[in-house]
C-alpha positions in Angstrom: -47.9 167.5 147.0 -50.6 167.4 144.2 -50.9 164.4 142.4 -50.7 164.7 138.9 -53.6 161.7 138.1 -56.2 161.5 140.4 -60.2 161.6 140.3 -59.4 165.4 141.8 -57.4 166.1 138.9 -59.1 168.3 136.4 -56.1 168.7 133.8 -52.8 167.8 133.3 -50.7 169.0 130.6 -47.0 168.4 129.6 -45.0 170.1 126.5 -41.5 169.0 126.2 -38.6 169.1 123.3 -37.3 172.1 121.7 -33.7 173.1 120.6 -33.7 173.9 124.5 -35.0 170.3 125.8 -37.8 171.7 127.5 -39.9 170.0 130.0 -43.0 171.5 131.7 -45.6 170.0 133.2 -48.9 171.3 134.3 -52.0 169.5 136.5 -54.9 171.3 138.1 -57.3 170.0 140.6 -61.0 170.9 140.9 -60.5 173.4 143.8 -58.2 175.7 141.6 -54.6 174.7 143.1 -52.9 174.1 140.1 -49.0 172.2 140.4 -46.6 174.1 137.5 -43.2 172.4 137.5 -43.8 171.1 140.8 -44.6 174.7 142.3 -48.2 175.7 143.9 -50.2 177.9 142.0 -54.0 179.1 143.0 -56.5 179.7 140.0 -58.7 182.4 140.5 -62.5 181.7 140.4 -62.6 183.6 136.8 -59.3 181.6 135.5 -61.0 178.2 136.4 -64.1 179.5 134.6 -61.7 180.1 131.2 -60.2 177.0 131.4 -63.2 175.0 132.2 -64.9 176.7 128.6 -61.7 176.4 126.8 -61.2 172.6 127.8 -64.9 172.0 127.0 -64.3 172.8 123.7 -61.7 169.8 123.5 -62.7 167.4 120.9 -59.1 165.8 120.0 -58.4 162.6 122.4 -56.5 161.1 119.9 -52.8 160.5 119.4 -50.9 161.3 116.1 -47.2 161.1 115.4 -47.7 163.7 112.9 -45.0 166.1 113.0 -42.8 164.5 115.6 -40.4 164.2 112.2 -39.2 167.6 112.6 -36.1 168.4 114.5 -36.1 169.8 117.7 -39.9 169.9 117.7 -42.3 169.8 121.1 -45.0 167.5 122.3 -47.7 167.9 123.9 -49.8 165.8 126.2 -53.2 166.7 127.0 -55.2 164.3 129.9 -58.4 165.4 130.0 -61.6 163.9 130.6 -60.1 160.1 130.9 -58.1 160.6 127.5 -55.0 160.9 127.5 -53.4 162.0 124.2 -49.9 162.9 122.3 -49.3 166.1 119.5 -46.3 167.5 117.9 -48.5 169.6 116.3 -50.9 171.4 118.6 -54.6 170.6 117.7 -56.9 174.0 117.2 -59.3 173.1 119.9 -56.2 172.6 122.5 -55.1 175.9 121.4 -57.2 178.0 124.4 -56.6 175.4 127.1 -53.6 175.0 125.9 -52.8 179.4 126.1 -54.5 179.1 129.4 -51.9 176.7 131.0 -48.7 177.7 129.9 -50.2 181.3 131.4 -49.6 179.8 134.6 -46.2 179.3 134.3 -46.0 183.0 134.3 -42.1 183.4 134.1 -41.1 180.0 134.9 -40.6 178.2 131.9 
């Protein structure tokens, strides 16, 4: 099974929380296999090129409890790069790794 920290480990991503008490959780390793909810999932070379742009563009490695007031809200945890970091609120330069992800879980949320 793929790890989900590792020095292989590209990405991992969790959201969870809702009125629906969702948990999802998200790592990709450098090849491409990506582990969604603890089911295998191969990137394409052209998906691994998105979300390698889109996670370049990551500049927020900081935790905020901002938001997390609000009922029923999500959070989301981005570990990227050796940070590892908290949002209710997702930051604007998650936003396209962040669309690029949840993609994966196709229909499986």
């Amino acid at each position: 099974m793929l790890a989900h920290t590792g020095p292989d480990v590209l990405v991992a991503y969790e959201r969870s929380g809702g009125f629906a008490g969702i948990h999802q959780k998200i790592t990709v390793n450098m090849s491409g296999t990506a582990l969604v909810n603890d089911e295998k999932v191969a990137l394409g070379a052209e998906e691994m090129r998105g979300l390698k742009d889109a996670l370049s563009r990551v500049v927020t490695t900081a935790s905020s409890s901002e938001g997390c007031q609000v009922a029923d809200h999500f959070a989301y945890t981005l570990t990227y790069r050796g940070h590892r970091a908290t949002r209710c609120w997702l930051p604007s330069d998650w936003r396209d790794a962040v669309d690029r992800l949840e993609a994966l879980t196709g229909g499986r949320r």
